[in-house]
The first five atom37 places (N, CA, C, CB, O) and aatype in JSON, in Angstrom:
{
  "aatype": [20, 20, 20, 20, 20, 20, 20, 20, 20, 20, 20, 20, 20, 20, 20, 20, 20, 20, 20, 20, 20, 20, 20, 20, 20, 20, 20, 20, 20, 20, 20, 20, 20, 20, 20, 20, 20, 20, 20, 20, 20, 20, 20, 20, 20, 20, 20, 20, 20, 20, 20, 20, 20, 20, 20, 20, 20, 20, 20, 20, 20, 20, 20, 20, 20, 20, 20, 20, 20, 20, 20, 20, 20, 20, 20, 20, 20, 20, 20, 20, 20],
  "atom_mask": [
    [1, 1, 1, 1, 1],
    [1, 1, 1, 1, 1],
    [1, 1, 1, 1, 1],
    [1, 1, 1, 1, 1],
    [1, 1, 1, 1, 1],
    [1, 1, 1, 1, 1],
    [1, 1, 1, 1, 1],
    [1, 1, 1, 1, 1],
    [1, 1, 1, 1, 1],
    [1, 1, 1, 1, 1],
    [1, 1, 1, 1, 1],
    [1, 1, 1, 1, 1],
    [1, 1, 1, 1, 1],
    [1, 1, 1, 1, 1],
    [1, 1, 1, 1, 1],
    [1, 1, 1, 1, 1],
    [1, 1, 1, 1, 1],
    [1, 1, 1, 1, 1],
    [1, 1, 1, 1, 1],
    [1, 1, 1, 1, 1],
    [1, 1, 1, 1, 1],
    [1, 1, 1, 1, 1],
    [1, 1, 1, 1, 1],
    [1, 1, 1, 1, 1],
    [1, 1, 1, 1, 1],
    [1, 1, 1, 1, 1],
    [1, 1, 1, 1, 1],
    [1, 1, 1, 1, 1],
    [1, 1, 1, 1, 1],
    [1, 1, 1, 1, 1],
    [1, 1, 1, 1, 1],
    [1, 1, 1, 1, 1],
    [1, 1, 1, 1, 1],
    [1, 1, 1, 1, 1],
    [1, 1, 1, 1, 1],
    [1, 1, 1, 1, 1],
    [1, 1, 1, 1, 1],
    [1, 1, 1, 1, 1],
    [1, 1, 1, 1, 1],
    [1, 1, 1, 1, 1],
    [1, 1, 1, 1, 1],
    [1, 1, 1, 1, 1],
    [1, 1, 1, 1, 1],
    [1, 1, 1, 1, 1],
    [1, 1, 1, 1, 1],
    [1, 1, 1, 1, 1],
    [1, 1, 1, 1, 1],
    [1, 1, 1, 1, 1],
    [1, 1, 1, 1, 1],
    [1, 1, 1, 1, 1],
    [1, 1, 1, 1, 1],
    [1, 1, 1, 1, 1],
    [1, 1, 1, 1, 1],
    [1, 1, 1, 1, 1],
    [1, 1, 1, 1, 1],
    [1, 1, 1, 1, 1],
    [1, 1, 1, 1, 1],
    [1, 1, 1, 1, 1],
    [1, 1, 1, 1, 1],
    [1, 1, 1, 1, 1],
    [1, 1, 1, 1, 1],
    [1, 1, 1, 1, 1],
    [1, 1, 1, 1, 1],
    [1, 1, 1, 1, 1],
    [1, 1, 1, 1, 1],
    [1, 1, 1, 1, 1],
    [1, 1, 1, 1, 1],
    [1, 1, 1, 1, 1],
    [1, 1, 1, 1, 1],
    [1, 1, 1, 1, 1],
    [1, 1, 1, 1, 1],
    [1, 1, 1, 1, 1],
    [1, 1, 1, 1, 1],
    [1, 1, 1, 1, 1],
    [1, 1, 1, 1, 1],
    [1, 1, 1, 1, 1],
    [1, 1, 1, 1, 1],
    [1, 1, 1, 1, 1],
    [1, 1, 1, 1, 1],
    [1, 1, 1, 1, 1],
    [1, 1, 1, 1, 1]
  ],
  "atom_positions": [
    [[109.24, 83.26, 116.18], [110.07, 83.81, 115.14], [109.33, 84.98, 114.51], [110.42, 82.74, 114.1], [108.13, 84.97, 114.23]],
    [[110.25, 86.06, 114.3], [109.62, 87.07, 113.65], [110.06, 87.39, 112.21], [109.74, 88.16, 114.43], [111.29, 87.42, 112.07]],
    [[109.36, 87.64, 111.17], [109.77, 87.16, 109.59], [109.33, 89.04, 109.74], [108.56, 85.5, 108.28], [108.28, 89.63, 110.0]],
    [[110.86, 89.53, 109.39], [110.59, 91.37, 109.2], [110.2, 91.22, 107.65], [112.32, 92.69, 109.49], [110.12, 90.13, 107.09]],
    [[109.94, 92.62, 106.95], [109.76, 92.78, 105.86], [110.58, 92.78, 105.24], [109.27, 93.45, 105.66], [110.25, 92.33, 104.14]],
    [[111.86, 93.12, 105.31], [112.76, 92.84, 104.39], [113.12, 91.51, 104.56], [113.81, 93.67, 104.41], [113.92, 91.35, 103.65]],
    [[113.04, 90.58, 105.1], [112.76, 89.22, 104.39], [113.74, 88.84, 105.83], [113.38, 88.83, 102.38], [113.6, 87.62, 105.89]],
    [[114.39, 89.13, 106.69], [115.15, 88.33, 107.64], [114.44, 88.35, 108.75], [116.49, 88.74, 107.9], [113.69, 89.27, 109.06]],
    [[114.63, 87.44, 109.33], [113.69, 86.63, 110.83], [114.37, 87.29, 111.78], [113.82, 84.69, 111.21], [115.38, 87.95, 111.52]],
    [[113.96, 87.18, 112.78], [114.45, 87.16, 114.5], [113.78, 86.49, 115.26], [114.44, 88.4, 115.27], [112.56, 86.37, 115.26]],
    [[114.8, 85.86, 116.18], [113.79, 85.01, 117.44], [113.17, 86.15, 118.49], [114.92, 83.76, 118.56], [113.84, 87.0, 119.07]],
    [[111.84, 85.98, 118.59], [111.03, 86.35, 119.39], [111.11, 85.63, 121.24], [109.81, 86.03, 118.53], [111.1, 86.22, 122.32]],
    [[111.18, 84.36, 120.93], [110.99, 83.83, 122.13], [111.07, 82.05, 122.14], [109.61, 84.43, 122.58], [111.13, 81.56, 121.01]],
    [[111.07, 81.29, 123.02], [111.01, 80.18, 122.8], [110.31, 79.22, 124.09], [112.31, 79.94, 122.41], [110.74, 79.53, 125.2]],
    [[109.32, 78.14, 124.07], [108.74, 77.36, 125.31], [109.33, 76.21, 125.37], [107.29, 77.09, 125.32], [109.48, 75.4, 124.45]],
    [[109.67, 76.14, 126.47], [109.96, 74.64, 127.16], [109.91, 73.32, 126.26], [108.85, 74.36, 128.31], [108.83, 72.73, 126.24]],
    [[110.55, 73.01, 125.82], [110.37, 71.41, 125.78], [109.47, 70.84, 126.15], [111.11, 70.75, 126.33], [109.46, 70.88, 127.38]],
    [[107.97, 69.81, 125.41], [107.36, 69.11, 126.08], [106.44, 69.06, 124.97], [107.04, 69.5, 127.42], [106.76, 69.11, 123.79]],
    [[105.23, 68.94, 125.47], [104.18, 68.39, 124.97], [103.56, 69.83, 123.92], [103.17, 67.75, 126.32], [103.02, 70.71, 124.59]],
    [[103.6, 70.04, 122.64], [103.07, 70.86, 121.66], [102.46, 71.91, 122.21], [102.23, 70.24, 120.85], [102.06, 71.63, 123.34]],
    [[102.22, 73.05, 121.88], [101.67, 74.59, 122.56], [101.06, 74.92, 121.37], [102.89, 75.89, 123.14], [101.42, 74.44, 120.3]],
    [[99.82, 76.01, 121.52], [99.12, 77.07, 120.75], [98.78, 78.42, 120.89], [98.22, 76.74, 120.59], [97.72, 78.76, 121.41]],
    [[99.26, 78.89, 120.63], [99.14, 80.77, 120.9], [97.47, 80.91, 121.03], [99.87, 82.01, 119.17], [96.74, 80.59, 120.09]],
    [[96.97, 81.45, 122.33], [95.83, 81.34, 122.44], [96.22, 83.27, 122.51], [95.1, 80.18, 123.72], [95.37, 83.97, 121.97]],
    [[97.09, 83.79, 122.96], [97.04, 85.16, 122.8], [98.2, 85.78, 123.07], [96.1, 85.71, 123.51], [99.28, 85.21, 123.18]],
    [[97.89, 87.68, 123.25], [99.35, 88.15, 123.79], [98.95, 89.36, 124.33], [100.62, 88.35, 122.68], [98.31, 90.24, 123.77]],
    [[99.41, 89.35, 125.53], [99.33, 90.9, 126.33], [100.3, 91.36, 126.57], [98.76, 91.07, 127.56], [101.27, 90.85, 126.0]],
    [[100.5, 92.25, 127.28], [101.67, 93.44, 126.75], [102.95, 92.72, 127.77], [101.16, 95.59, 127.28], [103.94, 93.44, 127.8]],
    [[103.07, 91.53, 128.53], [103.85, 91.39, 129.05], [104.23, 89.66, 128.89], [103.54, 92.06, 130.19], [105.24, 89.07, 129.27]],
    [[103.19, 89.19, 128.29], [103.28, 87.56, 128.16], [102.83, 87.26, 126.88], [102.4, 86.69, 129.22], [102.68, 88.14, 126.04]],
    [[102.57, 86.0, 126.63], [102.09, 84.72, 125.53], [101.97, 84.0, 126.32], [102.93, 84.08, 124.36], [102.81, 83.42, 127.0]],
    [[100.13, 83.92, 126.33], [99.57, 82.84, 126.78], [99.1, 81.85, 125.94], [98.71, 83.17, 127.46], [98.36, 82.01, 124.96]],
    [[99.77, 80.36, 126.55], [99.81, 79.26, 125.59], [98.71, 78.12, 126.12], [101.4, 78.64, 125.49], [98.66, 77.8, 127.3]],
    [[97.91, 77.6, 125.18], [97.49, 76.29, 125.64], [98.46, 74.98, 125.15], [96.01, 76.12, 125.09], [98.77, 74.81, 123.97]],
    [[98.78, 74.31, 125.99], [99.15, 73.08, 126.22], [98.3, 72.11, 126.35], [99.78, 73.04, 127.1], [97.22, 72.19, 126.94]],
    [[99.04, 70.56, 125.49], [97.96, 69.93, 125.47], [99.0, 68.83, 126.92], [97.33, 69.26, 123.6], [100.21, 68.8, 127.13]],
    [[98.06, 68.24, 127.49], [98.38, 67.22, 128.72], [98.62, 65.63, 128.28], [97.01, 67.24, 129.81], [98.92, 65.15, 127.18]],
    [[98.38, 65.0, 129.58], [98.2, 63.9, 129.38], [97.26, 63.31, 129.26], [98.59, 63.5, 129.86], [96.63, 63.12, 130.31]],
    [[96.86, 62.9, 128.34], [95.59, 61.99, 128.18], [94.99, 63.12, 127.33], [94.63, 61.45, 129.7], [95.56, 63.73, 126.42]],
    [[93.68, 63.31, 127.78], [92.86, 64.55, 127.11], [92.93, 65.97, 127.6], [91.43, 64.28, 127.19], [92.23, 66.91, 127.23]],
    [[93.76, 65.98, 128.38], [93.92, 67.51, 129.49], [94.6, 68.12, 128.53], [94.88, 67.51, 131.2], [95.23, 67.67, 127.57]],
    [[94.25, 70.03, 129.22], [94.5, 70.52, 128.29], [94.61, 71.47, 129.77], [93.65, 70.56, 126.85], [93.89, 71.39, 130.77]],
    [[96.02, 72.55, 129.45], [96.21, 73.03, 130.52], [96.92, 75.04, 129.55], [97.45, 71.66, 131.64], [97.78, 75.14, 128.68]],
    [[96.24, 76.01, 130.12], [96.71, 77.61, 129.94], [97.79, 77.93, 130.76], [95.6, 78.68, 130.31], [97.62, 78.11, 131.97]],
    [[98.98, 78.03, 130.2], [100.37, 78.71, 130.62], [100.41, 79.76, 129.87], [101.69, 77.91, 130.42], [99.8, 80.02, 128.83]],
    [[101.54, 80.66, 130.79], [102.03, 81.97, 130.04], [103.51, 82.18, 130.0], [101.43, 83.23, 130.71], [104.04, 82.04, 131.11]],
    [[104.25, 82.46, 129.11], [105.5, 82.61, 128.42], [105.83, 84.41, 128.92], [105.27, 82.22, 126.47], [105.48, 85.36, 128.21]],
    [[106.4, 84.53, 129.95], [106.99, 86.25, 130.08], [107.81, 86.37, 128.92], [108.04, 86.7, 131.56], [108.73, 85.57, 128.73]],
    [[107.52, 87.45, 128.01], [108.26, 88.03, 126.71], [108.28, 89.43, 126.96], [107.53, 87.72, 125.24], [107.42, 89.91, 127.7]],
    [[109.32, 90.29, 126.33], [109.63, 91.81, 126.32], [108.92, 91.89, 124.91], [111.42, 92.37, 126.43], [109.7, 91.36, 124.11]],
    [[107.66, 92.36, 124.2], [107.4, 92.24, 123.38], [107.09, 93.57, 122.33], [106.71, 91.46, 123.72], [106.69, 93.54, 121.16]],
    [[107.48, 94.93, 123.35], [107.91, 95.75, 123.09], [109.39, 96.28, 121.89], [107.85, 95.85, 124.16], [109.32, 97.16, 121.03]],
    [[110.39, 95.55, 122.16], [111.53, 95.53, 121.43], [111.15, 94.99, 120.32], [112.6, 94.9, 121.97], [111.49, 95.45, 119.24]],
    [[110.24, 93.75, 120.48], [109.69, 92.95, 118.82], [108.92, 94.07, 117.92], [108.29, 91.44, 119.07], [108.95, 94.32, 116.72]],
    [[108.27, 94.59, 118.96], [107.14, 95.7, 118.18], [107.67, 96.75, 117.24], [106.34, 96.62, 119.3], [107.13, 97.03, 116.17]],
    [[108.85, 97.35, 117.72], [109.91, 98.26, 117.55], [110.54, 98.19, 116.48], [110.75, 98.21, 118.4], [110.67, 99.08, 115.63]],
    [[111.22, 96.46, 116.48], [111.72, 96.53, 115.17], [111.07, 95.82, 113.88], [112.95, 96.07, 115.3], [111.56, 95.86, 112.75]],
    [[109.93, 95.19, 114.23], [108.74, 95.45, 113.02], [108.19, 96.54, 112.29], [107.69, 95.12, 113.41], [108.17, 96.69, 111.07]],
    [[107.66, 97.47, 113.37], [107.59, 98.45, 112.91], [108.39, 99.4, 112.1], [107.32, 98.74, 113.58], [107.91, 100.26, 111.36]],
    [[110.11, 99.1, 112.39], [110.47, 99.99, 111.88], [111.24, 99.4, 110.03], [111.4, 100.66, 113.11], [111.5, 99.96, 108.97]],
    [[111.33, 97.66, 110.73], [111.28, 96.9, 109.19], [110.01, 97.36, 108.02], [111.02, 95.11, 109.53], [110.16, 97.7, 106.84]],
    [[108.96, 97.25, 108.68], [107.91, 97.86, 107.69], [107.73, 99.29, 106.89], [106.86, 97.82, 108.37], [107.25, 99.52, 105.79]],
    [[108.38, 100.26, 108.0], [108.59, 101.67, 107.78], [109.79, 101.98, 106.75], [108.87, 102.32, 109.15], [109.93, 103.08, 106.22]],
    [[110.88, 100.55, 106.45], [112.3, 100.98, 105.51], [111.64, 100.22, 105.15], [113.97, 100.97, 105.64], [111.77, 99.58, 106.19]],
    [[110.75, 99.41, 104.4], [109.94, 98.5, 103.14], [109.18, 99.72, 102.08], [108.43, 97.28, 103.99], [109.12, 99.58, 100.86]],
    [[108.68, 100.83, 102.78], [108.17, 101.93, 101.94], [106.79, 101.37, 101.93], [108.9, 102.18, 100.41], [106.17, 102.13, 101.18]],
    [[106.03, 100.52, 102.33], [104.78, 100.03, 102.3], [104.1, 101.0, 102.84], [104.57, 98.82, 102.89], [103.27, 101.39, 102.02]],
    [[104.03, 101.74, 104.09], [103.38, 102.66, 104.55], [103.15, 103.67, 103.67], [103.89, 103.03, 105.55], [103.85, 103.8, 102.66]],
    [[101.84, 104.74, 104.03], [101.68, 105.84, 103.13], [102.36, 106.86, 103.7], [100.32, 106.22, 102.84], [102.42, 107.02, 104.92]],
    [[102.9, 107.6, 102.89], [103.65, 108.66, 103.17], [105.16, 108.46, 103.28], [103.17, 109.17, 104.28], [105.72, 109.49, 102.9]],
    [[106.11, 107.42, 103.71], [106.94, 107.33, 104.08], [108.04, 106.86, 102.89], [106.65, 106.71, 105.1], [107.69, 106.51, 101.77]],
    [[108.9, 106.91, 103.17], [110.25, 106.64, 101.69], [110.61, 105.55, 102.07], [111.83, 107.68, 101.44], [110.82, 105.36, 103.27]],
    [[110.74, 104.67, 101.25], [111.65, 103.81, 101.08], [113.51, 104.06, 101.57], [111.38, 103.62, 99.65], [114.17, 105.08, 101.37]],
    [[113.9, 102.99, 102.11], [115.02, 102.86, 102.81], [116.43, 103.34, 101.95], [115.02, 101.39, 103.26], [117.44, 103.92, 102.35]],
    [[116.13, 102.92, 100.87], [117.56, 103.53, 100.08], [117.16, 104.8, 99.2], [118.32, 102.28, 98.91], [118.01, 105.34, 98.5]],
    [[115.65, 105.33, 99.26], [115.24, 106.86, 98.81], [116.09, 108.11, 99.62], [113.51, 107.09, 99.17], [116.5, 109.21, 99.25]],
    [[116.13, 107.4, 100.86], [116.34, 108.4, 101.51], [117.74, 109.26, 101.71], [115.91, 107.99, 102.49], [117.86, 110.38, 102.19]],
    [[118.81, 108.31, 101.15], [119.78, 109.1, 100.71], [120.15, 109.99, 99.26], [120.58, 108.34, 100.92], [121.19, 110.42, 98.77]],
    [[118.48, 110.03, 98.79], [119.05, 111.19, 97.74], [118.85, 110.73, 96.17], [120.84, 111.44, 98.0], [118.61, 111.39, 95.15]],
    [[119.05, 109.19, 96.43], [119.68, 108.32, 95.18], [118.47, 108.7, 94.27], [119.94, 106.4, 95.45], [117.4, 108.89, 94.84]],
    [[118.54, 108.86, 92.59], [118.02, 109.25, 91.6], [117.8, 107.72, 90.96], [118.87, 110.37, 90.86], [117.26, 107.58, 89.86]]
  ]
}
């Protein structure tokens, strides 16, 4: 789940049904997860995600928040006094 800055989520992605997962990381084409097994096993899978499009519209949620330097706020930009 992705929590933008103006306060509304989007689903990012979702894993399989099963036994609990932990974001061990993310490269430009996956989420690699550890899984825990049976017994004490513990097994590294990877989740294919487009994680590009997520990037995109974070970035551009953060950019209409006005948090950045330099940049206007989302309803500045029509003018409003």
């Amino acid at each position: 789940m992705l929590l933008r800055w103006d306060g509304a989520s989007a689903k990012v992605g979702s894993y399989a049904a099963g036994q609990p997962a932990v974001l061990l990381g993310a490269l430009a084409d996956r989420l690699v997860l550890l899984r825990s097994g049976a017994g004490r096993q513990a097994a590294v899978s990877t989740r294919m995600t487009a994680l590009l499009p997520i990037l995109v519209q974070a970035w551009a949620s953060l950019a209409s928040s006005g948090l950045l330097p330099g940049v206007l706020p989302a309803n500045d930009l029509c003018g409003s006094a």
